[in-house]
mmCIF file of the N, C-alpha and C atoms, coordinates in Angstrom:
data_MODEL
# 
_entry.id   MODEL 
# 
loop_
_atom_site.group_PDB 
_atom_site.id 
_atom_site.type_symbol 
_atom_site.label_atom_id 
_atom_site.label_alt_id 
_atom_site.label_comp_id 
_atom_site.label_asym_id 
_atom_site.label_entity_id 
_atom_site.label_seq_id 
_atom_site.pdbx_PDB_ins_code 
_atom_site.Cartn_x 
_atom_site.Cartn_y 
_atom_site.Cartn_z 
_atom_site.occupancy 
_atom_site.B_iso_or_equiv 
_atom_site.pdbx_formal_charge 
_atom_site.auth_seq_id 
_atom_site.auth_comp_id 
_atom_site.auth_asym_id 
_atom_site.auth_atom_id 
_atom_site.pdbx_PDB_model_num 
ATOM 1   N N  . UNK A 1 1  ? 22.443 -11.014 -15.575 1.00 0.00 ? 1  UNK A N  1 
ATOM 2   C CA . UNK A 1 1  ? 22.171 -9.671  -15.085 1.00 0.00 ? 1  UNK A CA 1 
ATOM 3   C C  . UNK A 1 1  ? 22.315 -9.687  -13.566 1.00 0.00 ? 1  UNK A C  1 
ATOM 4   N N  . UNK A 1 2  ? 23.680 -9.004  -12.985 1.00 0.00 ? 2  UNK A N  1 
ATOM 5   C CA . UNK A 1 2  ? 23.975 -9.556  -11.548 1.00 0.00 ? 2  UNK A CA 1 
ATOM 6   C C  . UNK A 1 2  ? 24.142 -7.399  -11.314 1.00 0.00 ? 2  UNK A C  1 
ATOM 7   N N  . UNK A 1 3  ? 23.401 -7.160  -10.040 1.00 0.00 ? 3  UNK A N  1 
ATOM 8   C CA . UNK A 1 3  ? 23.754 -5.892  -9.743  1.00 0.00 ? 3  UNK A CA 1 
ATOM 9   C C  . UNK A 1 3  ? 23.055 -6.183  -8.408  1.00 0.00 ? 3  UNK A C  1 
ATOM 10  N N  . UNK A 1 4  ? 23.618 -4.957  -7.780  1.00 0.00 ? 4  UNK A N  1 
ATOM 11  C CA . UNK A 1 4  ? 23.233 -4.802  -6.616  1.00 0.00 ? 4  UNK A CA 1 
ATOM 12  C C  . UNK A 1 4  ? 21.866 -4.189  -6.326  1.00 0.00 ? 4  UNK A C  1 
ATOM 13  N N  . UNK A 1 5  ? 21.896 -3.313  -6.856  1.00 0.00 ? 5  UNK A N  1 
ATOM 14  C CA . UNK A 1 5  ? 20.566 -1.842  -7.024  1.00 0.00 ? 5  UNK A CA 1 
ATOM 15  C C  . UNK A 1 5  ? 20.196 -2.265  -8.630  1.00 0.00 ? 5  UNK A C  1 
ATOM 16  N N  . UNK A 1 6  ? 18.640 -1.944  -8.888  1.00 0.00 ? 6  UNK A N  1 
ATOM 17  C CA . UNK A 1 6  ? 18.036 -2.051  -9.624  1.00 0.00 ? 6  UNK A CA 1 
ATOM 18  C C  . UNK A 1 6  ? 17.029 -0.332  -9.828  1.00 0.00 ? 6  UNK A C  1 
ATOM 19  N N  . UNK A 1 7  ? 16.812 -0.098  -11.170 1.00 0.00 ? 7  UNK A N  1 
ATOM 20  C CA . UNK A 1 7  ? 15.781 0.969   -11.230 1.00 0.00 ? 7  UNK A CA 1 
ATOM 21  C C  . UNK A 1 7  ? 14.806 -0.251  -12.072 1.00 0.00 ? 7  UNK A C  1 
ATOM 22  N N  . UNK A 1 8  ? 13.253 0.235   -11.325 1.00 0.00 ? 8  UNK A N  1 
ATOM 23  C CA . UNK A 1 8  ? 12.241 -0.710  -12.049 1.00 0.00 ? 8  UNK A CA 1 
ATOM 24  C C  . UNK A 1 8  ? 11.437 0.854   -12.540 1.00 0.00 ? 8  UNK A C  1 
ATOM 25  N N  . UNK A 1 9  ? 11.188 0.608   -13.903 1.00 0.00 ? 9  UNK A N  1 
ATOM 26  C CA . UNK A 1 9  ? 10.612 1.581   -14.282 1.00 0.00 ? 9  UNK A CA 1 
ATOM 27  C C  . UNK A 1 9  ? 8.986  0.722   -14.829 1.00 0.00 ? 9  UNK A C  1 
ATOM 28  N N  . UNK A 1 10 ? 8.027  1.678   -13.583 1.00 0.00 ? 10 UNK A N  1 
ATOM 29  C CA . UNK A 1 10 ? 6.826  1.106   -14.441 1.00 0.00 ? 10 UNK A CA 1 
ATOM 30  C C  . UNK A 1 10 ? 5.801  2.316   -15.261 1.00 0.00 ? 10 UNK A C  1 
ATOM 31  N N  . UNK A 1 11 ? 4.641  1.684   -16.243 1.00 0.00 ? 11 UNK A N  1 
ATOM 32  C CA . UNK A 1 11 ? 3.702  2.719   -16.704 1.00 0.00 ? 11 UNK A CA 1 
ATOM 33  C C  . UNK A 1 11 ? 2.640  2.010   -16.557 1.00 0.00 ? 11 UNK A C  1 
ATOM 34  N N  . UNK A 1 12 ? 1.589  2.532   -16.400 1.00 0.00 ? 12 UNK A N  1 
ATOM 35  C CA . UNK A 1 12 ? 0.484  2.013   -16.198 1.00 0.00 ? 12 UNK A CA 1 
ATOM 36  C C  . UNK A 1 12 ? -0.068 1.872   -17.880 1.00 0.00 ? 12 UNK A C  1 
ATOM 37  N N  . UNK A 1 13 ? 0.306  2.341   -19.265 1.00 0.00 ? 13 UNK A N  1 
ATOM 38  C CA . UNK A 1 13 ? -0.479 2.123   -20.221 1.00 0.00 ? 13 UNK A CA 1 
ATOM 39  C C  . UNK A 1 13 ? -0.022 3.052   -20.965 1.00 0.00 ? 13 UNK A C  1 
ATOM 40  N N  . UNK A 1 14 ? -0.491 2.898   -22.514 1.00 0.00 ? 14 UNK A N  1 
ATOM 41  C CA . UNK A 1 14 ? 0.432  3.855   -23.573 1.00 0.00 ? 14 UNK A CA 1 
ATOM 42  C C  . UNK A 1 14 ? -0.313 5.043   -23.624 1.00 0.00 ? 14 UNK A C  1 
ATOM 43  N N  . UNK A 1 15 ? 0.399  6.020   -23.685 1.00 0.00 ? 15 UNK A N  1 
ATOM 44  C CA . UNK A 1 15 ? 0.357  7.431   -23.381 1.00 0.00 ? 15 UNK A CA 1 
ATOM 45  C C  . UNK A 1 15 ? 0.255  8.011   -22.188 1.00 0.00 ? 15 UNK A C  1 
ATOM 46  N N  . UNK A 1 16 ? 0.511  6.868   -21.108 1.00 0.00 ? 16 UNK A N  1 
ATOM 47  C CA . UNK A 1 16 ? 0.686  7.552   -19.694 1.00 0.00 ? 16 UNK A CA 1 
ATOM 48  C C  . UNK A 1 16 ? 2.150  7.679   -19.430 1.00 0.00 ? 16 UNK A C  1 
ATOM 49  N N  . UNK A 1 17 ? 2.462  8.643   -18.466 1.00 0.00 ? 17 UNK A N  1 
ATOM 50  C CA . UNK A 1 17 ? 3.988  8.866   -17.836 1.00 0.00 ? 17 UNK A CA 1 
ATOM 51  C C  . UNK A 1 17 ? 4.403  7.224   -16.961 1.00 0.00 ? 17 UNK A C  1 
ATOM 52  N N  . UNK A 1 18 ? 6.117  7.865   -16.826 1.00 0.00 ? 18 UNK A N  1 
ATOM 53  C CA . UNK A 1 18 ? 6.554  6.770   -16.293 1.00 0.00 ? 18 UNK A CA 1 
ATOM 54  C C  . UNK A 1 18 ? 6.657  6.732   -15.227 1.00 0.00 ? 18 UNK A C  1 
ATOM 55  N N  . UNK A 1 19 ? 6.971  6.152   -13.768 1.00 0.00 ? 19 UNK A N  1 
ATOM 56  C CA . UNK A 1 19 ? 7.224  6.117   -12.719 1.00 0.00 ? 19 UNK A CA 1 
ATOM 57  C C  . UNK A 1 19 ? 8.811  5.316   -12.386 1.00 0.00 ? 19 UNK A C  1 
ATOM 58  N N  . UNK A 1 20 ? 9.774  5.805   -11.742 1.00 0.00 ? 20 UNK A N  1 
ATOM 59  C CA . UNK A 1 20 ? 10.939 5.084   -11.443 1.00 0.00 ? 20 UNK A CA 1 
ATOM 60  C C  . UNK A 1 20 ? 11.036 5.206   -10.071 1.00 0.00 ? 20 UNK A C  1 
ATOM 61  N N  . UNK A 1 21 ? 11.317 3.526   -9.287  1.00 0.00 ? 21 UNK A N  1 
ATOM 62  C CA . UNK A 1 21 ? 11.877 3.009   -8.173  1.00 0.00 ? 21 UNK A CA 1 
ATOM 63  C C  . UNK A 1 21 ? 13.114 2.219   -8.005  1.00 0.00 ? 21 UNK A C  1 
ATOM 64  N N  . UNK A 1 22 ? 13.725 2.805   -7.238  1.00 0.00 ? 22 UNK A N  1 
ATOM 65  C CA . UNK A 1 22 ? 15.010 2.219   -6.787  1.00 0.00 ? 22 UNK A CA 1 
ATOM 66  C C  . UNK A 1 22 ? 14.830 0.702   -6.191  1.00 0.00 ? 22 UNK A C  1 
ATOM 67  N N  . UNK A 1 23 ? 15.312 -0.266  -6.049  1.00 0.00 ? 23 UNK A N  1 
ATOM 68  C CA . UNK A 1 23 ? 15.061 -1.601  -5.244  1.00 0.00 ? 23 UNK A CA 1 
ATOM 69  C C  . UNK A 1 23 ? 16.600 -1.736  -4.769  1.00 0.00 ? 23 UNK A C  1 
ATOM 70  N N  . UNK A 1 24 ? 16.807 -2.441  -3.737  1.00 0.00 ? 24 UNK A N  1 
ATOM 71  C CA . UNK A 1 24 ? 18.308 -2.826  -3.283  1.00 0.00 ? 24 UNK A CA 1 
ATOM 72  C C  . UNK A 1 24 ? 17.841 -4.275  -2.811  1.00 0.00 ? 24 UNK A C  1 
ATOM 73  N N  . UNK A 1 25 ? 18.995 -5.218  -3.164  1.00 0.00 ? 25 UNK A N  1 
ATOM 74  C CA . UNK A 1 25 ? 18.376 -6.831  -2.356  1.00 0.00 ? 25 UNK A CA 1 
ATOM 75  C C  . UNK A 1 25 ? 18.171 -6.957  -0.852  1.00 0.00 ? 25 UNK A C  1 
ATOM 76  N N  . UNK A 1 26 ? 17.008 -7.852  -0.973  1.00 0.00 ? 26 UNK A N  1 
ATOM 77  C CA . UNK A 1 26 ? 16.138 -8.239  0.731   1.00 0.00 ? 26 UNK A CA 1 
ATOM 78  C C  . UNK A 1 26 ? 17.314 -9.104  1.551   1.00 0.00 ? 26 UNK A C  1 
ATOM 79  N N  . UNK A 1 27 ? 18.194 -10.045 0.309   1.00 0.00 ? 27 UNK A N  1 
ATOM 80  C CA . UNK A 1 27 ? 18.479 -11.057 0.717   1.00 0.00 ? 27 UNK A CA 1 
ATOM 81  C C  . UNK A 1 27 ? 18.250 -13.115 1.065   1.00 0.00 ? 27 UNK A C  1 
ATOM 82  N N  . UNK A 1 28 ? 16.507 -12.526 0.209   1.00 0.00 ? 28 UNK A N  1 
ATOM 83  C CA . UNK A 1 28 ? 15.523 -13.283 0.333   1.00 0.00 ? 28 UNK A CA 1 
ATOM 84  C C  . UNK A 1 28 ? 15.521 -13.805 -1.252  1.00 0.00 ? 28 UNK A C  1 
ATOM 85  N N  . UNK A 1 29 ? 14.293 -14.977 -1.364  1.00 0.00 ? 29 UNK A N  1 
ATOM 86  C CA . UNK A 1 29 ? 14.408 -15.612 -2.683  1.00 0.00 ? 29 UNK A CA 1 
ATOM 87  C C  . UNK A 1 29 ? 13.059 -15.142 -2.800  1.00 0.00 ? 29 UNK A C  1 
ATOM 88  N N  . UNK A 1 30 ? 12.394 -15.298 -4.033  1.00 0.00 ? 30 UNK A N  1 
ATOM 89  C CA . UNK A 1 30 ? 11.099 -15.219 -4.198  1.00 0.00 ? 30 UNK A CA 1 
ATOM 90  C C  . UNK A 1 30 ? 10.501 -16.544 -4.521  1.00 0.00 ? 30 UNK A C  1 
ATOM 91  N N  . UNK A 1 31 ? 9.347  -16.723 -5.158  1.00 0.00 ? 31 UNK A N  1 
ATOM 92  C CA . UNK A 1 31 ? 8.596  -18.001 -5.554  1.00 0.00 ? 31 UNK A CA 1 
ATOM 93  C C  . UNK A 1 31 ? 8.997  -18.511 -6.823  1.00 0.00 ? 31 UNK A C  1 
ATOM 94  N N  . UNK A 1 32 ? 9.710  -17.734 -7.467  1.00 0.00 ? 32 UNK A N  1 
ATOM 95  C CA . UNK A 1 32 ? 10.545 -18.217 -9.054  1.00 0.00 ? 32 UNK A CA 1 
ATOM 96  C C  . UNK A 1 32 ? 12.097 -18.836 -8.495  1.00 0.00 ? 32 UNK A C  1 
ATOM 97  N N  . UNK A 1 33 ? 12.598 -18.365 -7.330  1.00 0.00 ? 33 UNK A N  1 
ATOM 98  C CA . UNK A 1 33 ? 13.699 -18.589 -6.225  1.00 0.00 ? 33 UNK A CA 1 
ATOM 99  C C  . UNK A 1 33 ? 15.192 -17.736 -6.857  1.00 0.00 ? 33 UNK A C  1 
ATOM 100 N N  . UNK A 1 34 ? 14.778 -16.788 -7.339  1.00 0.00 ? 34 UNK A N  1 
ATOM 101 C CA . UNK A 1 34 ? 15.460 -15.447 -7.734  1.00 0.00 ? 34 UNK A CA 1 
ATOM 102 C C  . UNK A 1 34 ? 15.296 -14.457 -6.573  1.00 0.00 ? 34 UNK A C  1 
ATOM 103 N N  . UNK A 1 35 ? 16.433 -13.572 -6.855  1.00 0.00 ? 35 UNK A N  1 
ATOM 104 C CA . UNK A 1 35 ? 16.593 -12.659 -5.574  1.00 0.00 ? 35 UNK A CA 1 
ATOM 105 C C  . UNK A 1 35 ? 15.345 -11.453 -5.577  1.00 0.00 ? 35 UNK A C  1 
ATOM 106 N N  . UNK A 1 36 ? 15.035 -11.231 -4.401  1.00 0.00 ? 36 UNK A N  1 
ATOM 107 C CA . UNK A 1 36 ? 14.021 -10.485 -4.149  1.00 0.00 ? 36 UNK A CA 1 
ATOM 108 C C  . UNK A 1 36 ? 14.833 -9.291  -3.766  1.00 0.00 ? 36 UNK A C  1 
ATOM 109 N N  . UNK A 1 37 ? 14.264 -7.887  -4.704  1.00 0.00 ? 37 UNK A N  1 
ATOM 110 C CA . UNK A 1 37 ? 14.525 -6.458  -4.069  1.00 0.00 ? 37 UNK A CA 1 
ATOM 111 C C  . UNK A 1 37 ? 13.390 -5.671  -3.716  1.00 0.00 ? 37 UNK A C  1 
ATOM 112 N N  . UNK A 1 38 ? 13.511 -4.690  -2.637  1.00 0.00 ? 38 UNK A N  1 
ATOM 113 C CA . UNK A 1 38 ? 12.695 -3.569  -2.541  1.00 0.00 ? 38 UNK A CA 1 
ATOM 114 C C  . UNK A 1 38 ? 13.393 -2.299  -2.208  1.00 0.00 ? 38 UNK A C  1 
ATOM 115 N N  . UNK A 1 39 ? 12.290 -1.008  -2.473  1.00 0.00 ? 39 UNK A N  1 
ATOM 116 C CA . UNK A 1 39 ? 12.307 0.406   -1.753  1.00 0.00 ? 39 UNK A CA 1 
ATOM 117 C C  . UNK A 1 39 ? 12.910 0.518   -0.661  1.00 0.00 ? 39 UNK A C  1 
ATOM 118 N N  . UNK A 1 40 ? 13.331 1.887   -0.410  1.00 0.00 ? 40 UNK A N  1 
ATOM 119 C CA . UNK A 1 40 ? 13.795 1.987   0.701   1.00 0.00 ? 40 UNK A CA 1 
ATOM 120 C C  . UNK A 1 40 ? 12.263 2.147   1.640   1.00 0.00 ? 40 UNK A C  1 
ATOM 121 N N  . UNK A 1 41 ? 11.184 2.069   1.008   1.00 0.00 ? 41 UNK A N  1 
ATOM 122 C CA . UNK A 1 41 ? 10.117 2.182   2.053   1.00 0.00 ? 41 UNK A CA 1 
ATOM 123 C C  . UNK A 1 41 ? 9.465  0.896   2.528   1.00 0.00 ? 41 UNK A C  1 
ATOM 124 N N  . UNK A 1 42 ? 9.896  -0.296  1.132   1.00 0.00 ? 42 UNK A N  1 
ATOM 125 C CA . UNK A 1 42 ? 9.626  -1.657  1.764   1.00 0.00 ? 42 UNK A CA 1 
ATOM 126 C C  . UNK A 1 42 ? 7.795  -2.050  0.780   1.00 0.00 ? 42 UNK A C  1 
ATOM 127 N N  . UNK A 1 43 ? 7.826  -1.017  -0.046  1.00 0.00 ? 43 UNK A N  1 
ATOM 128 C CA . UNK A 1 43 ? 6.249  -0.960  -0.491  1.00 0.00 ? 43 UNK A CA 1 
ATOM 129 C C  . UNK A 1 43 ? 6.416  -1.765  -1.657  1.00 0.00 ? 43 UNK A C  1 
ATOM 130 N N  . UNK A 1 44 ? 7.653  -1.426  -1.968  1.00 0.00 ? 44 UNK A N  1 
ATOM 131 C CA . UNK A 1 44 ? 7.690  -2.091  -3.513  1.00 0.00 ? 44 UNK A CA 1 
ATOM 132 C C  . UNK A 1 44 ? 8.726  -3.251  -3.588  1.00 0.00 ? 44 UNK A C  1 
ATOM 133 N N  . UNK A 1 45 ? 7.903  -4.097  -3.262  1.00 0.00 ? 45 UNK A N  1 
ATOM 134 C CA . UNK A 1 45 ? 9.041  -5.374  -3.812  1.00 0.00 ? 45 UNK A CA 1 
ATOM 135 C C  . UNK A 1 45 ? 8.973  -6.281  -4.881  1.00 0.00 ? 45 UNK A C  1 
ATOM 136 N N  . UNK A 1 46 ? 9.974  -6.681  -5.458  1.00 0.00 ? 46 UNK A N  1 
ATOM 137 C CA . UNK A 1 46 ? 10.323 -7.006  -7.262  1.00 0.00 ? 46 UNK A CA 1 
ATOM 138 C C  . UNK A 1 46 ? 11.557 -8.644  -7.097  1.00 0.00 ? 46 UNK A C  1 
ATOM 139 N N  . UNK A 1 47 ? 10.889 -9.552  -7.535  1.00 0.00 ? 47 UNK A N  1 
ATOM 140 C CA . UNK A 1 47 ? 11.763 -10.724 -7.862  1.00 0.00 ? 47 UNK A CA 1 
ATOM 141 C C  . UNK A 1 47 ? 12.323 -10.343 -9.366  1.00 0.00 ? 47 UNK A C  1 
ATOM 142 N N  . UNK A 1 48 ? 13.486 -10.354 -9.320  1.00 0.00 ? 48 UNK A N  1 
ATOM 143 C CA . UNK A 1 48 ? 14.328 -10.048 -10.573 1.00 0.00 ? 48 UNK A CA 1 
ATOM 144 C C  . UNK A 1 48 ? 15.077 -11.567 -10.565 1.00 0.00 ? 48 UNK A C  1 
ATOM 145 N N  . UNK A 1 49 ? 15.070 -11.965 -12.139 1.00 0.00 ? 49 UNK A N  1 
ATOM 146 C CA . UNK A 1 49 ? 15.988 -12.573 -12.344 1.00 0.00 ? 49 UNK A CA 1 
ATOM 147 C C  . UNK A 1 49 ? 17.391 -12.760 -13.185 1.00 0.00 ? 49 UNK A C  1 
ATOM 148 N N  . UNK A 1 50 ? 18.218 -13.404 -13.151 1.00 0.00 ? 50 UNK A N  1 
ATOM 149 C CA . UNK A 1 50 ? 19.686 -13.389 -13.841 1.00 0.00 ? 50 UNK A CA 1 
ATOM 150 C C  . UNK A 1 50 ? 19.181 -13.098 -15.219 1.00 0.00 ? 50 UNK A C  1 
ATOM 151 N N  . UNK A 1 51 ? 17.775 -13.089 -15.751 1.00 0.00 ? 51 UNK A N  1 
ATOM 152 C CA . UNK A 1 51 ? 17.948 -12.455 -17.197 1.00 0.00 ? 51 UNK A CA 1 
ATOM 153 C C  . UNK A 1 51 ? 17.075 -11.336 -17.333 1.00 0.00 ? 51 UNK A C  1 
ATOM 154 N N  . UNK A 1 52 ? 17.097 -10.961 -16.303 1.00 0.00 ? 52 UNK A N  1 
ATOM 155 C CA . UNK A 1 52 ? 16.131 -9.443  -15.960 1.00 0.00 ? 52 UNK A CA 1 
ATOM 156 C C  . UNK A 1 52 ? 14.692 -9.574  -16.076 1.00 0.00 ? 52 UNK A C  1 
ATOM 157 N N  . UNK A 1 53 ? 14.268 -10.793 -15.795 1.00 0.00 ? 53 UNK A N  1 
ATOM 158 C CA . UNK A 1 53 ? 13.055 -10.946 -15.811 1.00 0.00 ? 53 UNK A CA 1 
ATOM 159 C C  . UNK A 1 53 ? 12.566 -9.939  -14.598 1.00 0.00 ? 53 UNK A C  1 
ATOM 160 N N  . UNK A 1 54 ? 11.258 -9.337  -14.182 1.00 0.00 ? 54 UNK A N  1 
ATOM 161 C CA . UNK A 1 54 ? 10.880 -9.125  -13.094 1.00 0.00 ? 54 UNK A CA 1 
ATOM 162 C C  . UNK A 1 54 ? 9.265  -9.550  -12.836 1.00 0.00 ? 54 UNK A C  1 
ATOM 163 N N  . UNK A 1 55 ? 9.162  -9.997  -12.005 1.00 0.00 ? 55 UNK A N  1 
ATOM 164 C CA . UNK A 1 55 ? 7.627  -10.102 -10.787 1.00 0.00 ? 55 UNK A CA 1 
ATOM 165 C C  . UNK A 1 55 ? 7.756  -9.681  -9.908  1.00 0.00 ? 55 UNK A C  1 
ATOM 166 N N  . UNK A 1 56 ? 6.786  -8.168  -9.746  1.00 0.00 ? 56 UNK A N  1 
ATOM 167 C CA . UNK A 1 56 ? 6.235  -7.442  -8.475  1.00 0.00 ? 56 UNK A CA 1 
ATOM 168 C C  . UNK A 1 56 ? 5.669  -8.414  -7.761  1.00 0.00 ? 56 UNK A C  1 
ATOM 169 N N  . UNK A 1 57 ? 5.842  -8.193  -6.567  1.00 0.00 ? 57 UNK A N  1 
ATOM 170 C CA . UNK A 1 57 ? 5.096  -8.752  -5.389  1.00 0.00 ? 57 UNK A CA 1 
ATOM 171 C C  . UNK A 1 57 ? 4.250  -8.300  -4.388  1.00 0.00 ? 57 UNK A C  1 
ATOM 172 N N  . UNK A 1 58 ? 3.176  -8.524  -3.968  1.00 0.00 ? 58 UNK A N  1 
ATOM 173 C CA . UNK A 1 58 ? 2.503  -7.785  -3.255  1.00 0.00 ? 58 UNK A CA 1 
ATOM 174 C C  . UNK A 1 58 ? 2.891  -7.514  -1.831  1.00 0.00 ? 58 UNK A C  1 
ATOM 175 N N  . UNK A 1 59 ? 2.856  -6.446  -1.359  1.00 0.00 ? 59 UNK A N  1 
ATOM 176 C CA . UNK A 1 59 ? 3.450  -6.454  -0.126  1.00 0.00 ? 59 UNK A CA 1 
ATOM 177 C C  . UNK A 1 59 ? 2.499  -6.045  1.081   1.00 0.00 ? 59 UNK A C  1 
ATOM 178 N N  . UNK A 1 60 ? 0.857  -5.481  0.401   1.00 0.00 ? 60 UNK A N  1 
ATOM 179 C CA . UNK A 1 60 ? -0.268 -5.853  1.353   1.00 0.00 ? 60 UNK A CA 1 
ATOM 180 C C  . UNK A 1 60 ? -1.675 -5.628  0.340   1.00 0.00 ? 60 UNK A C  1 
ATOM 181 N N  . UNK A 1 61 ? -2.684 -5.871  1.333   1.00 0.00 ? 61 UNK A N  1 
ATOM 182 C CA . UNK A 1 61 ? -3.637 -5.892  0.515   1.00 0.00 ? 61 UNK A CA 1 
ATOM 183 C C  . UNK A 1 61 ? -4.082 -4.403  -0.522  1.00 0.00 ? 61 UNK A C  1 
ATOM 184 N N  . UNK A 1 62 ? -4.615 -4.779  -1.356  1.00 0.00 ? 62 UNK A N  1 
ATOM 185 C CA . UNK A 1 62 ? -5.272 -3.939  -1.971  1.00 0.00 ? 62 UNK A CA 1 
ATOM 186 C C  . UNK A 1 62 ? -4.786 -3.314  -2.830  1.00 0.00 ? 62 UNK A C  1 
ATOM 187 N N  . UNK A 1 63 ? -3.070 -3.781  -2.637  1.00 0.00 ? 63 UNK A N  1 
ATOM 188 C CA . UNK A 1 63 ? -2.409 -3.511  -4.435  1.00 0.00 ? 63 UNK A CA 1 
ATOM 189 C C  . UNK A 1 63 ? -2.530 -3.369  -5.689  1.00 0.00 ? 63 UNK A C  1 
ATOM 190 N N  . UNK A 1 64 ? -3.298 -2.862  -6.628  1.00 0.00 ? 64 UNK A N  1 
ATOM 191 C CA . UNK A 1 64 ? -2.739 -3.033  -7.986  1.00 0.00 ? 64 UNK A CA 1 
ATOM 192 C C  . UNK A 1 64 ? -2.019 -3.066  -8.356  1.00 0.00 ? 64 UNK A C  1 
ATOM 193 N N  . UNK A 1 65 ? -1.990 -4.476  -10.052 1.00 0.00 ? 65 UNK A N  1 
ATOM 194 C CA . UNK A 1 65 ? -0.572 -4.504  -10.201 1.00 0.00 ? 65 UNK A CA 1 
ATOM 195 C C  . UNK A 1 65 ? -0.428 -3.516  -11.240 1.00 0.00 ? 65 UNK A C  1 
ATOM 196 N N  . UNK A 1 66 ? 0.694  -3.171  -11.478 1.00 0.00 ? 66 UNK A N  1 
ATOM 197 C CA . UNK A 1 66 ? 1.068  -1.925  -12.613 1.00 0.00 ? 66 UNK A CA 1 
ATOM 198 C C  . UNK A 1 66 ? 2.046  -2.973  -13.303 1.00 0.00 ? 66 UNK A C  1 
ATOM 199 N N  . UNK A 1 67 ? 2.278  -2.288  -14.581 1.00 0.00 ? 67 UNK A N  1 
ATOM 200 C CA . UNK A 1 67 ? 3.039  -3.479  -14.838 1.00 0.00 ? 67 UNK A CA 1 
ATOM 201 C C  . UNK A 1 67 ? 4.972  -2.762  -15.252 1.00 0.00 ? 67 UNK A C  1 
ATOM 202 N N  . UNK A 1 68 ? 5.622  -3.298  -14.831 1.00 0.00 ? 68 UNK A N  1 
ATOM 203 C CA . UNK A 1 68 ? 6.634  -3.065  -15.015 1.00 0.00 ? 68 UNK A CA 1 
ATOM 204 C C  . UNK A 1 68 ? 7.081  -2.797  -16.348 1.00 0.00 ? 68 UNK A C  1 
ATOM 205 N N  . UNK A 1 69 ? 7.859  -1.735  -17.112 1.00 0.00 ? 69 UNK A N  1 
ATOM 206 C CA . UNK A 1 69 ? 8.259  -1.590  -18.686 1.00 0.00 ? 69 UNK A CA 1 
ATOM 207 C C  . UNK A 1 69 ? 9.285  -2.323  -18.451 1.00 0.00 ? 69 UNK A C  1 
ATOM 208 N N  . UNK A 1 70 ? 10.835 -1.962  -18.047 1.00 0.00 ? 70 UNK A N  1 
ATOM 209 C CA . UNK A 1 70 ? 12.150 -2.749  -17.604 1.00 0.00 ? 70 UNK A CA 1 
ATOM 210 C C  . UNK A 1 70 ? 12.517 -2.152  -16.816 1.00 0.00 ? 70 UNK A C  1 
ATOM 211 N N  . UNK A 1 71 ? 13.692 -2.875  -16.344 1.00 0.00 ? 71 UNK A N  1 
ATOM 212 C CA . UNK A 1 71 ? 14.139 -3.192  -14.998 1.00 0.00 ? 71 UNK A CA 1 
ATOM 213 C C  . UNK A 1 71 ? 15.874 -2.526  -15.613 1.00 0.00 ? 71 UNK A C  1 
ATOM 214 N N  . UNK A 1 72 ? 16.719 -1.511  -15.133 1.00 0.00 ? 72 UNK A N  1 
ATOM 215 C CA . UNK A 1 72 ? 17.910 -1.417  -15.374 1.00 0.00 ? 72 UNK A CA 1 
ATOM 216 C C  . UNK A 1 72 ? 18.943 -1.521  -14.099 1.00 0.00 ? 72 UNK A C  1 
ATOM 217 N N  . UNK A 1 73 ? 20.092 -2.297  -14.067 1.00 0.00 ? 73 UNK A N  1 
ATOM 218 C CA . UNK A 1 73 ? 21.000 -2.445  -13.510 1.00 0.00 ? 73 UNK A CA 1 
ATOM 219 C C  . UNK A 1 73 ? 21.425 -0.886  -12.574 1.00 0.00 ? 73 UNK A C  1 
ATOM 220 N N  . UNK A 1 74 ? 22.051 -0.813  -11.691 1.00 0.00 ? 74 UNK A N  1 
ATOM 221 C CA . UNK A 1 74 ? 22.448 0.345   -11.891 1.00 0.00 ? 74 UNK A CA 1 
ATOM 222 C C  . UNK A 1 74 ? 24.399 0.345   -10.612 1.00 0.00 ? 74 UNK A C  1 
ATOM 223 N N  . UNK A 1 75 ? 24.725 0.980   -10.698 1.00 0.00 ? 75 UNK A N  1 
ATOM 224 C CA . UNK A 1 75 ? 26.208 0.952   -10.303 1.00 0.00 ? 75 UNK A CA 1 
ATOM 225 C C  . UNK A 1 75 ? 26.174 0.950   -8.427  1.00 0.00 ? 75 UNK A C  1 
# 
């Protein structure tokens, strides 16, 4: 799973709505040493890997994690 841009779609739990974020690569590796993407605001950053795995990352204190449903490629 090789793309440039990613949509991470998360929900917080069944019968709640979904939320969708764009990510584009940092350029950076993460702690699994898969490429790290974020937002264009820098809030949301996501280690994706070649089999679409994803781990959010915290990017300051006081985050909750939400949990990601999937992660789609996008053009």
């Amino acid at each position: 799973m090789s793309s440039q841009r990613y949509e991470l779609v998360f929900s917080e739990g069944p019968g709640t709505g979904e939320d969708t974020v764009v990510v584009a690569p940092t350029g950076l590796a993460g702690p699994g040493g898969h490429p790290v993407y974020e937002d264009a605001t820098g809030i949301v950053r996501a280690e994706i890997s070649d089999r679409g795995e994803v781990r959010v990352l915290a990017t300051g204190g006081g985050q909750n994690a939400v949990r990601v449903v999937r992660v789609r490629p996008l053009p």
